[in-house]
C-alpha positions as CSV (number, residue, x, y, z in Angstrom):
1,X,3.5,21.9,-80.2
2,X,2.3,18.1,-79.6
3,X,5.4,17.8,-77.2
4,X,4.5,20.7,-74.7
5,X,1.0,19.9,-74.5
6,X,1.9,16.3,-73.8
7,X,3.7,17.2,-70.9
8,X,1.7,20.0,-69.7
9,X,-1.5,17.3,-69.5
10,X,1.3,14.7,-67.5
11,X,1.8,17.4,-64.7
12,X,-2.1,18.5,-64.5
13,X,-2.5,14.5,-64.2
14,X,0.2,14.3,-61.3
15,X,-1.7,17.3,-59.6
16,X,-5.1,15.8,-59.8
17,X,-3.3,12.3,-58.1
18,X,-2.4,14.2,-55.9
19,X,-5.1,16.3,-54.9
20,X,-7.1,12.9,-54.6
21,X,-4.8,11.2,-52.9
22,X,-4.9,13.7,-50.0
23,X,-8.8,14.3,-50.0
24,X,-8.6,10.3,-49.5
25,X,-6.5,10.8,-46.3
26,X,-8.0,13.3,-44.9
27,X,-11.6,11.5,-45.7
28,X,-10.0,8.5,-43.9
29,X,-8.9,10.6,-40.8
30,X,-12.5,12.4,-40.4
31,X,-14.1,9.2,-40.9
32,X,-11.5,7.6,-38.4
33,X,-12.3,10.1,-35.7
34,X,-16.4,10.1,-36.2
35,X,-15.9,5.8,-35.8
36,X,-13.6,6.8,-32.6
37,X,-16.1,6.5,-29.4
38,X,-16.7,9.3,-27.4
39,X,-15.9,7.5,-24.4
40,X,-14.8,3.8,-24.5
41,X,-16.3,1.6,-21.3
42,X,-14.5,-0.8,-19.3
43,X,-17.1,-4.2,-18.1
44,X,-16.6,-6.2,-14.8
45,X,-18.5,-8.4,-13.4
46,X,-18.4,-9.5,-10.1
47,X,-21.1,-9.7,-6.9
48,X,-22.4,-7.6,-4.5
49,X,-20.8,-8.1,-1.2
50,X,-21.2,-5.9,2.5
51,X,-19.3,-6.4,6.0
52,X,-21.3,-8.8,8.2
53,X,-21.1,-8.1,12.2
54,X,-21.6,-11.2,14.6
55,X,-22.5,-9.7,18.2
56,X,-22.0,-11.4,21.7
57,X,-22.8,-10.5,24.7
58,X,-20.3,-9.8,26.8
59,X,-21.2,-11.3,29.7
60,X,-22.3,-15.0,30.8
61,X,-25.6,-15.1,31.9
62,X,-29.3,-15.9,30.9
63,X,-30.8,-14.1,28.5
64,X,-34.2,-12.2,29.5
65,X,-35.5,-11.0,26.4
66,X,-35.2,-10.7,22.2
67,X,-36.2,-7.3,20.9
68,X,-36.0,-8.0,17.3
69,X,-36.6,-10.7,14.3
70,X,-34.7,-11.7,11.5
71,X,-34.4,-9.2,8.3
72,X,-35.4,-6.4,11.5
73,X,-33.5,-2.8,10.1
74,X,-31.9,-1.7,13.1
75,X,-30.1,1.6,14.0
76,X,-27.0,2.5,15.7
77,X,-27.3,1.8,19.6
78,X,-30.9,0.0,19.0
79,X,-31.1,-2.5,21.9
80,X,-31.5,-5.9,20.7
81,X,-32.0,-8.2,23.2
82,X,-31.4,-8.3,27.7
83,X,-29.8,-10.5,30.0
84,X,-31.3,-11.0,33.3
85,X,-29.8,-8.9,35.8
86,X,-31.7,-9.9,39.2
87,X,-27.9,-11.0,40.6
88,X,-26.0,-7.9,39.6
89,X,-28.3,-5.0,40.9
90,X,-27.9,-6.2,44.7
91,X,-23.6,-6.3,44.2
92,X,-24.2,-2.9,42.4
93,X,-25.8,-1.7,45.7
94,X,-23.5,-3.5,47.6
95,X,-20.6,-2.0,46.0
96,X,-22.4,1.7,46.4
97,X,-22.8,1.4,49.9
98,X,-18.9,0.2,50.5
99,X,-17.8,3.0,48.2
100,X,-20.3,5.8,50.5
101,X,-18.3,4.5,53.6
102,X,-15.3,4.5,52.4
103,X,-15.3,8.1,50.8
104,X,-16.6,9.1,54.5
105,X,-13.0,7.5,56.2
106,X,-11.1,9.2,53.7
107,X,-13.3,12.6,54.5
108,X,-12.4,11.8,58.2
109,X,-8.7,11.4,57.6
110,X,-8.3,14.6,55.6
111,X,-10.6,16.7,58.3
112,X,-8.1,15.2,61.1
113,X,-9.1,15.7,64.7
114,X,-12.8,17.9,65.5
115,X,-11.4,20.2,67.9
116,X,-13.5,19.1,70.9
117,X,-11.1,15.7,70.7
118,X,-8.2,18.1,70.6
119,X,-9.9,19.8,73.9
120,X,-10.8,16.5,75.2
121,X,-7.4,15.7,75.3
122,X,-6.0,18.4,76.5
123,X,-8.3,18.1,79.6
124,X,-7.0,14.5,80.2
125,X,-3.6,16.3,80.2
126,X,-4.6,18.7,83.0
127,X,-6.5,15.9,85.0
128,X,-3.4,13.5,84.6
129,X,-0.8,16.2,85.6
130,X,-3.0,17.1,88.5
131,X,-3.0,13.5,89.8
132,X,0.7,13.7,89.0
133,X,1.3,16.5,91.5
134,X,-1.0,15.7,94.3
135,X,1.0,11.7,94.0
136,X,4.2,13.3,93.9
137,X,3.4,15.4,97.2
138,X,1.8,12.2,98.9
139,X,5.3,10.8,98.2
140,X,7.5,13.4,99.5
141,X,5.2,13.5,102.9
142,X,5.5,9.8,103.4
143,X,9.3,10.3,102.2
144,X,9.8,13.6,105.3
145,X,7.9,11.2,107.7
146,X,10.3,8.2,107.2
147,X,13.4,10.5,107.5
148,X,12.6,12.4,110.7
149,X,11.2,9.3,112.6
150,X,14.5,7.4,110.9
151,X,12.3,4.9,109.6
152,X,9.6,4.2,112.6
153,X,7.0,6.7,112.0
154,X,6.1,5.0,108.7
155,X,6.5,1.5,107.0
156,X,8.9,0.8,104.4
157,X,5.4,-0.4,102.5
158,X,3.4,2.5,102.5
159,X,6.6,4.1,101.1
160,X,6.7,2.2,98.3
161,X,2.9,2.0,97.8
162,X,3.5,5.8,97.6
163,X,6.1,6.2,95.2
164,X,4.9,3.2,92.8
165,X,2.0,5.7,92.6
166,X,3.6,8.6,92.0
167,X,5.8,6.8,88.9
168,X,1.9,5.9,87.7
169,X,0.4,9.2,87.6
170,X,4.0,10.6,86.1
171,X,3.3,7.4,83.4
172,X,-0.5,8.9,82.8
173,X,0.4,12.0,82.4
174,X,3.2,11.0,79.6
175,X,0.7,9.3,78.1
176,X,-2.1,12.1,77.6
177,X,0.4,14.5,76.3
178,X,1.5,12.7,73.5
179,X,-1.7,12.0,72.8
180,X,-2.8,15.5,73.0
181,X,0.3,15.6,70.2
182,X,-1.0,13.3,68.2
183,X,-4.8,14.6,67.6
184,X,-3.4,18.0,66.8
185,X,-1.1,17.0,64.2
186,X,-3.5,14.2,62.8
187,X,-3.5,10.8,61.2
188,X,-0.2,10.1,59.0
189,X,0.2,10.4,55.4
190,X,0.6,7.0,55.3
191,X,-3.0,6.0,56.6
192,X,-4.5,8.7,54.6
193,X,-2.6,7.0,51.0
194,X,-4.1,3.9,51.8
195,X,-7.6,4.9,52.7
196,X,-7.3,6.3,49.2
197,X,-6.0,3.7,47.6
198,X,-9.1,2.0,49.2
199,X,-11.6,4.4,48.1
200,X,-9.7,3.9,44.0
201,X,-10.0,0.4,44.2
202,X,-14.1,0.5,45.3
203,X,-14.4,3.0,42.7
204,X,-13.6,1.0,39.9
205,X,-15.4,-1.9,41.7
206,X,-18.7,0.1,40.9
207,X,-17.6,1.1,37.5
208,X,-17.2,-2.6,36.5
209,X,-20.1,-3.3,38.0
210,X,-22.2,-0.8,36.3
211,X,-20.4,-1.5,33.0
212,X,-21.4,-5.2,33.2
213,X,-25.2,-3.8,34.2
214,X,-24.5,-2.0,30.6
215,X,-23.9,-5.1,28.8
216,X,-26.5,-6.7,29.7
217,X,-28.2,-4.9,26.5
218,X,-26.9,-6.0,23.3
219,X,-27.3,-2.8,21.4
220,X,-26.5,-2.1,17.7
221,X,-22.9,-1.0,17.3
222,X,-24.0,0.4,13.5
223,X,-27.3,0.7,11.4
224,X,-27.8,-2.7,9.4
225,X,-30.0,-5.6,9.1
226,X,-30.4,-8.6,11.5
227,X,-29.5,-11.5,9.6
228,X,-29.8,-14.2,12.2
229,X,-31.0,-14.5,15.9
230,X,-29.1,-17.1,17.3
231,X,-30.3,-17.2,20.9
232,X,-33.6,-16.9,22.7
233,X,-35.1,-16.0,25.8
234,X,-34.0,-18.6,28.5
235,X,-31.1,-19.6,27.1
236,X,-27.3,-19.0,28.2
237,X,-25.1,-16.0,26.7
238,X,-21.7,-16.3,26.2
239,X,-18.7,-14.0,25.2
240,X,-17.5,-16.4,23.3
241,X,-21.3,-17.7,20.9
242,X,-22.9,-14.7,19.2
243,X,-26.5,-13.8,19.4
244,X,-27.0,-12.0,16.5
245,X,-25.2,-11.7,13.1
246,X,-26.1,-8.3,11.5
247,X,-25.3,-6.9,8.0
248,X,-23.7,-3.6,7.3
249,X,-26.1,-2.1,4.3
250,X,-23.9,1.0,4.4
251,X,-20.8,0.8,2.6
252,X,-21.4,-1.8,0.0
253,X,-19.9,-2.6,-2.9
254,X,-19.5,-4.9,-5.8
255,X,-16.4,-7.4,-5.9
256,X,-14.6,-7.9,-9.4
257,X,-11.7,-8.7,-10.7
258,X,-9.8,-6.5,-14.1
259,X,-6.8,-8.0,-15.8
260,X,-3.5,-7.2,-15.6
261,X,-4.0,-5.6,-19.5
262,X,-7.0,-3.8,-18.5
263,X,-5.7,-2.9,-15.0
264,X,-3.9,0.6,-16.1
265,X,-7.5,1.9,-17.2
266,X,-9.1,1.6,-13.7
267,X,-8.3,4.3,-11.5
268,X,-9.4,5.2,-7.5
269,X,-12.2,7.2,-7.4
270,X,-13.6,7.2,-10.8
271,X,-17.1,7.4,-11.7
272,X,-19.0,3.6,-12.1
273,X,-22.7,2.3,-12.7
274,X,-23.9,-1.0,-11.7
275,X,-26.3,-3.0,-13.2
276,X,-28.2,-6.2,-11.7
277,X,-30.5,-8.2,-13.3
278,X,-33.0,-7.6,-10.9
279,X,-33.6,-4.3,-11.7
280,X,-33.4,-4.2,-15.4
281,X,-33.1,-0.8,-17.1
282,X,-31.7,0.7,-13.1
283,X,-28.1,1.8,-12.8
284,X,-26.9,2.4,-9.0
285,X,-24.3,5.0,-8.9
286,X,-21.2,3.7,-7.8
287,X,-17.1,4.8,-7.7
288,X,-14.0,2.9,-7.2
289,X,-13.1,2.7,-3.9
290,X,-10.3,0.2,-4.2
291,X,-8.1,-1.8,-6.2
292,X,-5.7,-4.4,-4.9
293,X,-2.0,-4.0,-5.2
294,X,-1.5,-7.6,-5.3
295,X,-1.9,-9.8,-8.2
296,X,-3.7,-13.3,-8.6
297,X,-2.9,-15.6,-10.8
298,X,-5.5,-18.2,-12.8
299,X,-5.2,-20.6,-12.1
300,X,-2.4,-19.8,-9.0
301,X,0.0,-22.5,-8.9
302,X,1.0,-21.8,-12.6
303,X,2.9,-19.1,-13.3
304,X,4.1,-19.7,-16.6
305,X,4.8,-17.1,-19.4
306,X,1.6,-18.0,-21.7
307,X,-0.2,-17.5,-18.2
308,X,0.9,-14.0,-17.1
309,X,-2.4,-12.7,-18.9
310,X,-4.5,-14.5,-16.2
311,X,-3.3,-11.9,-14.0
312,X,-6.3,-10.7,-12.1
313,X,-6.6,-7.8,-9.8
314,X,-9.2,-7.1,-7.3
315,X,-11.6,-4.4,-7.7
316,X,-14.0,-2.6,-5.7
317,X,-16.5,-0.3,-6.9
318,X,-18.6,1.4,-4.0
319,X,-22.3,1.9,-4.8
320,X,-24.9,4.3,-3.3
321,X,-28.2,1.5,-2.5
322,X,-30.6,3.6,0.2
323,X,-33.1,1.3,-0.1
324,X,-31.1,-1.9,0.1
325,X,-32.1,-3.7,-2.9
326,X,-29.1,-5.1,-3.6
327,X,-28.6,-8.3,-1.6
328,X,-25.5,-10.0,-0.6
329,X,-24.1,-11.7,-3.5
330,X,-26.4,-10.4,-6.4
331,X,-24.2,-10.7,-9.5
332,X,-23.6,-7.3,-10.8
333,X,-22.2,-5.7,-14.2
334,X,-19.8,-3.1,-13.5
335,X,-19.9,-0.2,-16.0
336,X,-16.3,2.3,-16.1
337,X,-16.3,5.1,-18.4
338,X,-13.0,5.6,-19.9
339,X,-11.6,9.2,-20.7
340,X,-11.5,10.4,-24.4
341,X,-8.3,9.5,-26.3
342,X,-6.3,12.5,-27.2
343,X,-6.4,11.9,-31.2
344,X,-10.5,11.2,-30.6
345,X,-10.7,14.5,-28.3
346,X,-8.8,16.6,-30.9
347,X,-10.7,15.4,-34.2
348,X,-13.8,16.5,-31.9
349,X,-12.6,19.8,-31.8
350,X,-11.7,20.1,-35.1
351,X,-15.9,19.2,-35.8
């Protein structure tokens, strides 16, 4: 009887091991998933950095005026400053005037002949065959008088005088008709392609003209913030030296750099708040709006195996600031929520 109990107390032993063994485990898993964090966070650190605009006039001349200061919040197309435009506006006219008369000969050229030039020259034709006829009948008088008298009732000279006429009034008349021709079919193609060509080339005369008016305001090509005024009133504007350098406030973002271990965690688009130290206890909203395909290396001229770690990538994370209180360069703390792990998302569920 000793012997069966003995072995009966062995197995309940095993059982209870058992049964503590696993409560163990599965104490250890539960207390494993309520340690896991609900969402693990990703840190950079990096500075707040914007697009920065220099703007030149485009043409060379003195500037007349300066609209705005420095740290002024401008607006798309806000005019900033003027050149002085006192030798322009009479070429502008100039070139309006030349443009008016040339449309007018191109008018004239399409309109061809009025149609009292058409019946002036068709009188000119009547007059000059009329003088025609009456020389050709003075001729053949003179020419019957020579014949009859065999040469003494006339001069050879008056003869001649006669007929040189005659080929005269014959040369008029030639001459009226085709120019009764040429008013009723009107001026050529070819005139009329080149009084065009003309009237194109004044056009865009006065087009660059009033473009170059244009210019002279320096307007704002985007809403920002003047951040220097580099030329004043009086002074000499030039394509090539800017008169204004003026920050974008609209996107910014904040430049950092992740790791190459660290870099399959940050994805484009996903959610980020920013903190500065400016503003403590203020997060700006923010989102990841890029992240650099290409590597660098820390330092770059190594490239050793121990070094592949100091991989760096570069990162940037867009951030709503209406009221621009983030400057350029403010060091910023970059804050990315990482998704739940499966094992910690599942052990939720189970709770």
């Amino acid at each position: 009887m000793s012997q069966p109990r003995w072995r009966t107390g062995r197995r309940l032993w095993a059982v209870g091991l058992f049964a503590a063994v696993a409560l163990v485990a599965a104490y250890g898993s539960w207390w494993a998933a309520r340690r896991e964090p609900s969402g693990a966070e990703l840190t950079l650190h990096g500075n707040v950095d914007l697009r920065q605009v220099e703007l030149p006039f485009n043409n060379s001349e003195r500037v007349a005026e300066v609209l705005v200061e420095e740290g002024t919040r401008v607006t798309r197309g806000q005019i900033l400053a003027r050149l002085d435009t006192s030798r322009l506006r009479p070429q502008l006219s100039q070139a309006e005037a030349q443009l008016a008369a040339q449309r007018a000969a191109v008018q004239r050229l399409h309109n061809g002949s009025r149609p009292e030039e058409i019946a002036q020259a068709r009188a000119n034709v009547v007059l000059a065959h009329a003088d025609a006829g009456n020389a050709q009948q003075q001729y053949l008088r003179l020419q019957n008088l020579s014949d009859t008298s065999a040469g003494r009732g006339i001069s050879r000279q008056d003869l001649d005088n006669a007929k040189t006429a005659l080929e005269a009034a014959q040369a008029r008349l030639a001459i009226n008709q085709n120019a009764l021709k040429l008013q009723v079919i009107g001026p050529r193609q070819e005139d009329i392609a080149q009084a065009e060509a003309e009237l194109g080339a004044d056009e865009a005369r006065l087009e660059l003209l009033r473009q170059q008016l244009a210019d002279a305001n320096l307007v704002a090509p985007v809403d920002g913030v003047v951040r220097s005024r580099l030329l004043e009133a009086g002074e000499m504007a030039s394509p090539q030296h800017a008169a204004f350098a003026l920050t974008v406030t609209d996107p910014k973002w904040v430049r950092a750099y992740v790791d190459e271990a660290e870099l399959g965690k940050v994805r484009m688009g996903m959610p980020a708040s920013v903190n500065v130290d400016a503003f403590p206890g203020q997060s700006f909203v923010g989102w990841v709006g890029f992240v650099s395909p290409v590597s660098e290396f820390t330092p770059k001229s190594v490239q050793t195996e121990e070094l592949r770690t100091s991989l760096v990538y570069e990162v940037r994370v867009f951030v709503r600031d209406p009221l621009d209180k983030l400057p350029l360069g403010t060091p910023a703390t970059v804050t990315l929520p990482l998704p739940v792990p499966a094992a910690a998302a599942a052990a939720g569920a189970v709770r």
